[in-house]
C-alpha positions in Angstrom: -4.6 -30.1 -226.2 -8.0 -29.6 -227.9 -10.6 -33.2 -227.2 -13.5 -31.7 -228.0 -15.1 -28.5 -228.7 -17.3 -27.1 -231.3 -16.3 -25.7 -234.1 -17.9 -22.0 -233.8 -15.7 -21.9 -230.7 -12.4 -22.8 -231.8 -11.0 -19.3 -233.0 -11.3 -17.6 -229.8 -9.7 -20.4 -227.5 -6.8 -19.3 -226.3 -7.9 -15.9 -225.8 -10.8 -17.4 -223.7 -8.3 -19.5 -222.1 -6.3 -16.8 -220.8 -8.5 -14.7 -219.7 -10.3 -17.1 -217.3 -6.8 -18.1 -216.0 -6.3 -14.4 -215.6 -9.9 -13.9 -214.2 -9.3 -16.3 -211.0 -7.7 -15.2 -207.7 -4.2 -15.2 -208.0 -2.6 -17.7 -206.2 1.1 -19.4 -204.9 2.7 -21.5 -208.3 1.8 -25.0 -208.1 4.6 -26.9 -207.0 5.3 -28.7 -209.9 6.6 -25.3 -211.1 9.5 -26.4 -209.7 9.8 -28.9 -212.5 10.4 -26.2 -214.8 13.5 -24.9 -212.8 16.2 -27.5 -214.0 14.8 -27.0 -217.3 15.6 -22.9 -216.9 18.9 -23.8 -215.9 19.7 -26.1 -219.4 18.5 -22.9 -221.0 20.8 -20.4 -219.3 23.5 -22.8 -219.9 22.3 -23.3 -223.2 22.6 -19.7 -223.5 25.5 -19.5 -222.1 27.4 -22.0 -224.2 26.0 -20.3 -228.0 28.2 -17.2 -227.3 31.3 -20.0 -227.1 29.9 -21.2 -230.5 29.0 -17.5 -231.7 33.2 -17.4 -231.5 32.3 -15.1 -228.3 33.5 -16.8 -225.3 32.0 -15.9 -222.0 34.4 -16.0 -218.8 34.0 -19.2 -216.8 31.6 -21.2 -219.2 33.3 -24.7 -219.5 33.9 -25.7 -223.4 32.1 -29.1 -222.8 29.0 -27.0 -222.7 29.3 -25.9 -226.0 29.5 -29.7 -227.2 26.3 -30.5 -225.2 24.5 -27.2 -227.0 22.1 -29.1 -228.8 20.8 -31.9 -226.6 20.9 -29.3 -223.8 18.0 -27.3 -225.4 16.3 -29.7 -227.3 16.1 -32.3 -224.8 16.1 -31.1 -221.5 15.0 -27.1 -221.9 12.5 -27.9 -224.3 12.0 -31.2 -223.7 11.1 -30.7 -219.7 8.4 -28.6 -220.6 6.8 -30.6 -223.5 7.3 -33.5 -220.6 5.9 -30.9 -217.9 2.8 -30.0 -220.1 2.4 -34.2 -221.1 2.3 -34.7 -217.2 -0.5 -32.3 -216.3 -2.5 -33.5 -219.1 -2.7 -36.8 -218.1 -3.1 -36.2 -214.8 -1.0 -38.9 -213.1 2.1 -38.8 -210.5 3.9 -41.0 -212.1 4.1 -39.1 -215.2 6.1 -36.3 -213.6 8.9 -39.2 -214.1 9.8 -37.4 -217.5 9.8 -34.4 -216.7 12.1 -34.6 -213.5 14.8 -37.3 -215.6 14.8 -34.7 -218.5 15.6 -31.6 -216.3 18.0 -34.0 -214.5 19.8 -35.2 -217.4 20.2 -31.2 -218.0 21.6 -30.7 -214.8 24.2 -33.6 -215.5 25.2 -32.2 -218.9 26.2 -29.0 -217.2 28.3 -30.2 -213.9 31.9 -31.9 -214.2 30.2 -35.8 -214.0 30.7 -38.4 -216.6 29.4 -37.9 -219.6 27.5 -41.2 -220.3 25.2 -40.7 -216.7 23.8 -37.6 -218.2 23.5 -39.3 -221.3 21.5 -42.5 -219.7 19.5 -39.9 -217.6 17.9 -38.1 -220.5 17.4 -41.5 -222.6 15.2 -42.5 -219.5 14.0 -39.5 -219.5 12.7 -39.4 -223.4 11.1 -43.5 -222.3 9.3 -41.9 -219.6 8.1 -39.6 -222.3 7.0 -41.9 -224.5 5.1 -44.2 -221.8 3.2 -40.9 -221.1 2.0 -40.4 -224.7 1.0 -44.0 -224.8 -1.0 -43.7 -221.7 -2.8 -40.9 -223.2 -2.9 -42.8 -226.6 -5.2 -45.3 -224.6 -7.0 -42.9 -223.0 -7.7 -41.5 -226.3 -6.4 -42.7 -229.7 -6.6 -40.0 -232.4 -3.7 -39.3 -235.5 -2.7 -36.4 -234.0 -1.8 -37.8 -231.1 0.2 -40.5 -233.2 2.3 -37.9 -234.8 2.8 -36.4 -231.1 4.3 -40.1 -230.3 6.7 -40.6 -233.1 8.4 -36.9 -231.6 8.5 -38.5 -228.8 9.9 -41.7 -230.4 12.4 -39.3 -232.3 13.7 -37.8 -229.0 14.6 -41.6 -227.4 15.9 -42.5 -230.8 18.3 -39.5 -230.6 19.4 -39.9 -226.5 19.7 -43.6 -227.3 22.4 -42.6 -230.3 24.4 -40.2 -228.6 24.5 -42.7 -225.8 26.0 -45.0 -228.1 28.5 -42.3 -229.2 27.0 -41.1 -232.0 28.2 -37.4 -232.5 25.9 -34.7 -232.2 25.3 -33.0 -235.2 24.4 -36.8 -237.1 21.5 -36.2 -234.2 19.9 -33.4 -236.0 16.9 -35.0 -237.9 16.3 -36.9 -234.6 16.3 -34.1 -232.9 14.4 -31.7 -235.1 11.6 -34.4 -235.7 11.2 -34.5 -231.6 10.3 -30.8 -231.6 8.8 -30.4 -234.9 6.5 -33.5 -234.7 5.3 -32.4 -231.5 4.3 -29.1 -232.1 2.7 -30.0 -235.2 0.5 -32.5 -233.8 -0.8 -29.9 -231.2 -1.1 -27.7 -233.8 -3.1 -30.4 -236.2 -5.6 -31.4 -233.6 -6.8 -28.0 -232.5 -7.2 -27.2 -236.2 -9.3 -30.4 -236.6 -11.8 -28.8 -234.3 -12.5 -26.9 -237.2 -12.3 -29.2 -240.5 -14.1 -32.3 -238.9 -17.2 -33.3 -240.3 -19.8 -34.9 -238.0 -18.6 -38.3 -238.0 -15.6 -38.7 -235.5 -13.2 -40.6 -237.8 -10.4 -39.6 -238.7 -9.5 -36.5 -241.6 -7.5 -36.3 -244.8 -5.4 -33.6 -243.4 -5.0 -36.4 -239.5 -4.1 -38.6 -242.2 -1.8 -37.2 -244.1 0.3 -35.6 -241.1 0.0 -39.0 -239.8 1.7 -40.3 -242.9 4.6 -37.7 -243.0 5.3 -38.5 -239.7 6.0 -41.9 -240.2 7.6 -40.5 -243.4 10.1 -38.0 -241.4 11.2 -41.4 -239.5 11.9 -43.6 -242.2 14.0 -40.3 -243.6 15.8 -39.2 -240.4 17.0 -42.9 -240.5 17.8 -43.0 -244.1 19.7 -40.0 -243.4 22.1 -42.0 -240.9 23.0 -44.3 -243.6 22.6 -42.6 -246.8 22.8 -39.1 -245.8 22.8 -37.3 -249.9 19.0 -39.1 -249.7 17.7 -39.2 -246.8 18.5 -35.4 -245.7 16.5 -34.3 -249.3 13.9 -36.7 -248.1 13.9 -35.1 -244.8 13.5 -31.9 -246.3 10.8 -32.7 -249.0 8.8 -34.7 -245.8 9.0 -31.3 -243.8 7.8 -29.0 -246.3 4.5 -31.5 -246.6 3.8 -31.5 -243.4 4.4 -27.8 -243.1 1.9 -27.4 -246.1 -0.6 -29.8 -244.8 -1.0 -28.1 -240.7 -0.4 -24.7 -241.8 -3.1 -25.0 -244.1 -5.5 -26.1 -241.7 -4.5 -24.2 -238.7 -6.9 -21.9 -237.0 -3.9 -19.2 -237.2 -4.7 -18.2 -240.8 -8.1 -17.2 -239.6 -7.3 -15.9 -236.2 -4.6 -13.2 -237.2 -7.1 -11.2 -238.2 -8.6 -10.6 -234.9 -7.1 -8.6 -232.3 -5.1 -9.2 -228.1 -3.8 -12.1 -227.7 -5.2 -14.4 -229.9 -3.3 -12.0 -232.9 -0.4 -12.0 -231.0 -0.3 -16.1 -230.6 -1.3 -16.2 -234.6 1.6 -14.1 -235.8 4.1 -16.0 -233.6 2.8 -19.3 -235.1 2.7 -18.2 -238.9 6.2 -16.7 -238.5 6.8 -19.8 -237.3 5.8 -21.7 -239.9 7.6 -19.9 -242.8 11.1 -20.6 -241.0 10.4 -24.5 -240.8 9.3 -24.2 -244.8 13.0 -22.6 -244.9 14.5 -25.1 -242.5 12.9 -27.9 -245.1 14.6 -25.6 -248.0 17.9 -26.1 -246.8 17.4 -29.7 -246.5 16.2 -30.1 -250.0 18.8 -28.1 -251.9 22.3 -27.9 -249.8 21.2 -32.0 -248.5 23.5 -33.4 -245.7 25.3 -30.5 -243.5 27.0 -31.3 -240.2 28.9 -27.7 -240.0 29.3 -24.3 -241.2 26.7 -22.4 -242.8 24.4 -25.1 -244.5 23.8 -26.8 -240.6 23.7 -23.1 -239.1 21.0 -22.0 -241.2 19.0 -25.5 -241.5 18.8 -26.1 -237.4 18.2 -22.1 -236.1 15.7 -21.5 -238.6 13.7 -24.5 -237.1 14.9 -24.7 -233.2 14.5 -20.5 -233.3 12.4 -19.5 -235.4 9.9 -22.4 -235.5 10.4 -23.8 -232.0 10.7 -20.8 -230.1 8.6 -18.8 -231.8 5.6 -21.3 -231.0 6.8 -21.3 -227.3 6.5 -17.4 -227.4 3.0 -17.7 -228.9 1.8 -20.6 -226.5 3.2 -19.2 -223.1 0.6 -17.1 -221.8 -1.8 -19.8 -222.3 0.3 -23.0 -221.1 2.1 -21.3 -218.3 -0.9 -20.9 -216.3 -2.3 -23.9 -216.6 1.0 -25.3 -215.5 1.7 -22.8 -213.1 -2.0 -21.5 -211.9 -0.7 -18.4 -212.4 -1.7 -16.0 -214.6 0.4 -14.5 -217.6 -1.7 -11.9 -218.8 -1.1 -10.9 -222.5 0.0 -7.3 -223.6 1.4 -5.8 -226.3 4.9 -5.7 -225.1 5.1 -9.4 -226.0 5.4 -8.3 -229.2 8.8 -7.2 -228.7 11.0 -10.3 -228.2 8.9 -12.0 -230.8 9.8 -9.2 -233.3 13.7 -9.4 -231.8 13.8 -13.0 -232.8 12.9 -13.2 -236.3 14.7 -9.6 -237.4 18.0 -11.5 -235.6 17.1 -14.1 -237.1 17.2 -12.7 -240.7 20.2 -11.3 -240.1 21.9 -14.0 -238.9 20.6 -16.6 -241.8 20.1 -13.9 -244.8 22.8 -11.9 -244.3 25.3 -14.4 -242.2 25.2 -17.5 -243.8 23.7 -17.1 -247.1 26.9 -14.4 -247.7 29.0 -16.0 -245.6 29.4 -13.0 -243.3 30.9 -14.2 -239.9 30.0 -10.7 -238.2 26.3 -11.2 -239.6 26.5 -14.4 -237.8 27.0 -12.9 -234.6 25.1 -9.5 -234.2 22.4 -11.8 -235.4 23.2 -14.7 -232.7 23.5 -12.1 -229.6 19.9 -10.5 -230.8 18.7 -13.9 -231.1 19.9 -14.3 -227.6 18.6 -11.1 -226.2 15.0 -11.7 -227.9 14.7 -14.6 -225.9 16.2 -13.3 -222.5 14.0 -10.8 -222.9 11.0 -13.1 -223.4 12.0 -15.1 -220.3 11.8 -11.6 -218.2 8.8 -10.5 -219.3 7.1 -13.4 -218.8 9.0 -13.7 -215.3 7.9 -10.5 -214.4 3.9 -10.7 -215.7 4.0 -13.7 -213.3 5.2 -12.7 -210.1 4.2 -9.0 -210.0 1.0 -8.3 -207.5 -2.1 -8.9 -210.2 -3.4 -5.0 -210.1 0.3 -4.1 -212.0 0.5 -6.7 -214.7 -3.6 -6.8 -215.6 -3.5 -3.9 -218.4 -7.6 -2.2 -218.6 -7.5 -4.1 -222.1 -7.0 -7.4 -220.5 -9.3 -7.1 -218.0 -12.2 -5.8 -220.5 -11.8 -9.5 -222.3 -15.2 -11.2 -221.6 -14.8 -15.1 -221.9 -17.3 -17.5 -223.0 -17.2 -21.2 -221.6 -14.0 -22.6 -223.0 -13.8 -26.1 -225.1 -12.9 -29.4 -223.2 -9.2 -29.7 -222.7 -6.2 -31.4 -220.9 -5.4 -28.6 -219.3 -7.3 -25.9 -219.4 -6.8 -24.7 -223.0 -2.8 -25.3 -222.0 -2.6 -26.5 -226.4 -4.9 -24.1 -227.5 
């Protein structure tokens, strides 16, 4: 995540990023790669479980993992590697606490153990998470940052409810404002590389973000008790803040370029436009805890705004992570295209029409787009460097990078 860094450079970033990760000797994975290993298993059972909910069973997948669905990739697939990436910023042992409870709690949610230990796990887990960001807050208070911690304060909110007993779809706006908050205050403080004046304060667009995020959380509470207004709260809150960082991110600007940084632009405005829908549903269908409303409102945010940023940020955070390098090519563009046609499919045609089969050809290419993902990026990892490194790739000539965590990791 961007500290500093002049403007004039700001557009280029990742690409520069990249390319000097790709540029250095390749080397073994770090070890705390292995952090990222539970957190591949809650996605495989994740996985595993949507063709159960998909009404396509798979052979030897339990049925309590398709009641665990949600927290299992929100909270400990996702939620390891937002704890993962946290941990390396800050640059402290114990921090790897979060990351290690949340792949743990994953781990739990899948084997035959009492529910209520994997439930305590990943509410430790989502603490740990939050004493991370407020370590970093005091390294370095900015608003950004701020929305970054009420995410995180959204993720403990929701482990400490389902502990409780609270069902799982009542979790939703909990769960959503985890991932969406986060993203969007990485997003928001990159972008105010480039709108911030020469005096350090804070900016109108800091502050407003800043604002909806405390917003989203007086909403995603309102929505436990008076669900009819706080779920049209939720939805009007969303579409600000999707208005406000989209505006201002460097994406608009950088999709016209070309490599990687295009690629990492088109996955992020795509991105954007399903969280606007997400916010849609919210406004006009209002509280939906099943059937095509709660389909439609959670996988246009959790697939095509969540994943679609982790498809545009992996061959820059990966790396930094790993120190290995993902090099970019034009095969990415594949699963990213995968996601959002399936995607279409399964919203447009399967739940706006109410077209069960829509529902699933749309589901198992939503699937496949991001198996797919998972093996190219697997594979431009661990292949020898001279394979993966296309001429294009190599011809990139990088200029000295802004400040950052972790090597441009939030670029």
């Amino acid at each position: 995540m961007e500290t500093s860094a002049r403007p004039s450079a700001v557009g280029d970033a990742p690409a520069r990023g990249a390319a000097e990760t790709a540029a250095r000797p390749a080397t073994r994975a770090h070890p705390r790669a292995l952090f990222l290993v539970p957190g591949g298993l809650a996605l495989l059972g994740g996985i595993a479980a949507a063709f159960g909910l998909l009404g396509l069973p798979l052979a030897g997948v339990p049925q309590r993992w398709e009641e665990v669905h949600g927290p299992l990739m929100v909270l400990a697939f996702v939620g390891t590697v937002i704890a993962l990436e946290r941990a390396v910023a800050l640059r402290a042992a114990a921090a790897f606490l979060a990351p290690g409870l949340l792949g743990l709690g994953g781990l739990l949610l899948l084997a035959p153990v009492e529910p209520r230990l994997a439930r305590a796990v990943l509410l430790a887990g989502t603490l740990a998470l939050v004493a991370v960001y407020a370590r970093l807050w005091r390294r370095a208070a900015a608003l950004p940052l701020l929305v970054e911690i009420v995410g995180a304060v959204c993720a403990a909110a929701a482990a400490a409810l389902w502990l409780l007993g609270v069902a799982v779809p009542f979790l939703a706006p909990a769960l959503v404002g985890f991932l969406v908050l986060t993203i969007l205050g990485e997003r928001l403080e990159l972008a105010a590389v480039g709108f911030r004046a020469p005096d350090p304060g804070p900016t109108a667009p800091e502050a407003l973000a800043a604002a909806g995020a405390g917003a989203y959380l007086l909403a995603a509470a309102a929505a436990l008790v008076v669900p009819e207004a706080g779920y049209r709260a939720l939805g009007l809150v969303l579409a600000g803040l999707v208005a406000v960082v989209a505006h201002h991110d460097v994406a608009r600007r950088t999709v016209r370029t070309r490599g990687l940084t295009r690629y990492m632009a088109c996955a992020m405005l795509a991105g954007y436009a399903w969280l606007a829908v997400a916010a849609g549903v919210w406004v006009v269908a209002g509280p939906a805890w099943q059937g095509r409303a709660y389909d439609a409102a959670l996988h246009a945010v959790f697939l095509g705004f969540v994943l679609s940023m982790i498809m545009a940020h992996a061959p820059v955070i990966l790396p930094a992570v790993l120190r290995r390098p993902l090099p970019y090519r034009r095969v990415l563009y594949l699963p990213l295209a995968l996601l959002h046609g399936s995607l279409l499919v399964r919203l447009l045609a399967g739940d706006a029409w109410d077209l069960p089969l829509a529902v699933q050809v749309g589901g198992v290419g939503n699937v496949v787009a991001v198996l797919l993902f998972v093996v190219l990026a697997a594979g431009s990892v661990t292949l020898p460097r001279a394979r993966r490194d296309p001429p294009a790739a190599r011809a990139v000539r990088p200029s000295p990078p802004p400040t950052s965590d972790i090597d441009g990791a939030a670029s």
